[in-house]
N, C-alpha and C positions, 0 to 999 in steps of 0.2 A: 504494500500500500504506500508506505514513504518513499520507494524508490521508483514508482508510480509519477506522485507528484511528484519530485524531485527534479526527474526527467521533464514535466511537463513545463515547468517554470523552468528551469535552463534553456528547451524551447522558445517558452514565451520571450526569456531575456536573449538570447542570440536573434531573434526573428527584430525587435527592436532595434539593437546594436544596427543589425543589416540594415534596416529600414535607416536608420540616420544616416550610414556611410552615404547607402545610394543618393539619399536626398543632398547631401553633401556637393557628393559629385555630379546628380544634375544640375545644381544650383552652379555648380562652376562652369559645367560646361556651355549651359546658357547664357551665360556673361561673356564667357570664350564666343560664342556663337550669334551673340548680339553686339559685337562692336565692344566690349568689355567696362560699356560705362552701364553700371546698377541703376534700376531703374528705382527715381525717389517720387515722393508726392509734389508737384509745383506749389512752392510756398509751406507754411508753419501751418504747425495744425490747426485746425480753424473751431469753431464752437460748433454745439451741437447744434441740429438742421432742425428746425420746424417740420409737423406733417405738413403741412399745404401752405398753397401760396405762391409767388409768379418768381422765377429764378430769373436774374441779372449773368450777364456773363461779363468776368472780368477783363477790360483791352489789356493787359499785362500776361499776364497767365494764361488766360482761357480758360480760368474753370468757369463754373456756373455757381452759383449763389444764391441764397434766398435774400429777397429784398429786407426781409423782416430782419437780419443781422448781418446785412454787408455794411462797409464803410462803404460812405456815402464823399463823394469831392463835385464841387460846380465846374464841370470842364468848358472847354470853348462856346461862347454861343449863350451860356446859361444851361448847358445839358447837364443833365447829371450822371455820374458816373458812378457805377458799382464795384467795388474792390472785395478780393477774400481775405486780404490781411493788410497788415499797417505796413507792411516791406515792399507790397504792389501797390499801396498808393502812393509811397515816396519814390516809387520807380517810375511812376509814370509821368511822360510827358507831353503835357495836353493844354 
């Protein structure tokens, strides 16, 4: 019976160990395979999203944004302009 389990959890823990390596080594080799620059999020993390409501997209970044918690800047015109973070609306120039 002990040598049962015993066997089973040296199992379970070698099929893990495995399971990290592989992930390991795709993880490199798709960097290898993508031009070798990791893929980040544009800009700081940003607050949580609202459910609903009309999304902005940022001219810095391109992400999209909920109106209800973007920075807000009066751009050219009197437009208003939607930002995801305070580092894309000091970036921008408008």
């Amino acid at each position: 019976m002990f040598r049962a389990l015993f066997y089973l959890l040296t199992v379970v823990f070698l099929i893990t160990v495995i399971r990290m390596v592989l992930g390991v080594i795709a993880k490199g080799l798709g960097e290898l395979m993508g031009g070798g620059a990791p893929r980040t999020n544009a800009g700081p993390s940003r607050p949580e999203v609202p459910a609903g409501g009309e999304l902005k997209r940022d001219p810095v970044c391109g992400t999209y944004v909920p109106a209800a918690t973007a920075l807000q800047k009066t751009g050219p015109g009197g437009d208003v302009v939607y930002f995801c973070s305070a580092e894309c609306r000091d970036r921008y120039k408008g």
